[in-house]
C-alpha positions in Angstrom: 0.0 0.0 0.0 1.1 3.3 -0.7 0.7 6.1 1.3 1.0 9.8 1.0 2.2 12.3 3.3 0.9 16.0 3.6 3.4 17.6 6.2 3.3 22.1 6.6 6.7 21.1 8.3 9.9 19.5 6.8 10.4 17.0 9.0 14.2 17.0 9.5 16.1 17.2 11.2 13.7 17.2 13.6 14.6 19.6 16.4 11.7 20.8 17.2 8.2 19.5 18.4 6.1 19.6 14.7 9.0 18.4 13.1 10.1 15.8 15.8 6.2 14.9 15.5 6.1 14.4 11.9 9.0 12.6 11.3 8.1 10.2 14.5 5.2 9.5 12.5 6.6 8.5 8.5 9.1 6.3 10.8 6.6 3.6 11.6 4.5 4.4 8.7 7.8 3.4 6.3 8.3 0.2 7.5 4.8 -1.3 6.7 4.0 0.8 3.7 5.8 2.8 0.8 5.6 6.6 1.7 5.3 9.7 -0.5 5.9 12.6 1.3 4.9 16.2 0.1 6.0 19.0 2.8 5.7 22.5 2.6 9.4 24.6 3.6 10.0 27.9 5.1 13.4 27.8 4.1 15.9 25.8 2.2 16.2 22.2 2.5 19.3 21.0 2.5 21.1 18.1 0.6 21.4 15.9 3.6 17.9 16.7 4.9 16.4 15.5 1.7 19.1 12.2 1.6 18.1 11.8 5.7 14.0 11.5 4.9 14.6 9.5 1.3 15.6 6.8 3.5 11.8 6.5 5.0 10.0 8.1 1.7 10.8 6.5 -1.9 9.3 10.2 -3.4 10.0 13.4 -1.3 9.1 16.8 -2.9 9.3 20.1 -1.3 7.1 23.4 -1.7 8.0 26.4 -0.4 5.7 27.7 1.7 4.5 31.1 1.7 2.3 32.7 4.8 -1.0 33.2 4.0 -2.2 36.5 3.1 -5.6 37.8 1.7 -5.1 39.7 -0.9 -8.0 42.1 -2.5 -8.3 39.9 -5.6 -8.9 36.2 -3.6 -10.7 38.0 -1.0 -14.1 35.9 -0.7 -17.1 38.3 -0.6 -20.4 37.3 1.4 -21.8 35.2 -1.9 -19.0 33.6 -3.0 -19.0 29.6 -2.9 -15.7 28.6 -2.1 -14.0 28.6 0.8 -11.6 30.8 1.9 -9.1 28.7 2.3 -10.1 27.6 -1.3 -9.5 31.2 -2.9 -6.4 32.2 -0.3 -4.2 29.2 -0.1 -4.2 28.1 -3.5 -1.2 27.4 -5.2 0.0 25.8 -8.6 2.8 24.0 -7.8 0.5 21.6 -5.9 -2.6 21.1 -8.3 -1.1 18.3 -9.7 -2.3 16.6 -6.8 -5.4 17.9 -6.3 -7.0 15.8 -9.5 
């Protein structure tokens, strides 16, 4: 079974409690199943970071993330039908996955 892995943090090196969290969790998870892990970044990821998780995760791709921030043009009014999250968080890179 193949399984994949949303994380908002990198997960290593994990010095810190999301990221200790996260990568506490693909451990187990690699050992039974094949993992795919997509994270979101706030800054660089380095060469060994990416080598240190493709020994739990056969796929690992990083995004950077941005903060969210409404801008005028994805601001939802009162009748619009999608969320907010739908109109303010969405970002190319990832709608790939999203079919």
């Amino acid at each position: 079974m193949r399984v994949l892995f949303l994380s908002r943090w990198f997960p290593y090196p994990p010095d810190n409690g999301s990221r200790l969290r996260m990568f506490n969790l693909l451990k187990p998870l690699s050992l039974r199943y094949t993992v795919d892990l997509i994270s979101f970044a706030s800054e660089p990821v380095t060469d060994g970071g990416l080598a240190a998780m493709r020994r739990y995760c056969e796929n690992v791709d990083v995004v950077r993330y941005r903060p969210f921030q409404l801008s005028a043009r994805r601001r939802p009014t009162h009748s619009s039908t999608l969320a907010r999250y739908a109109t303010g968080c969405h970002d190319p890179c990832l709608a790939g996955f999203c079919a």
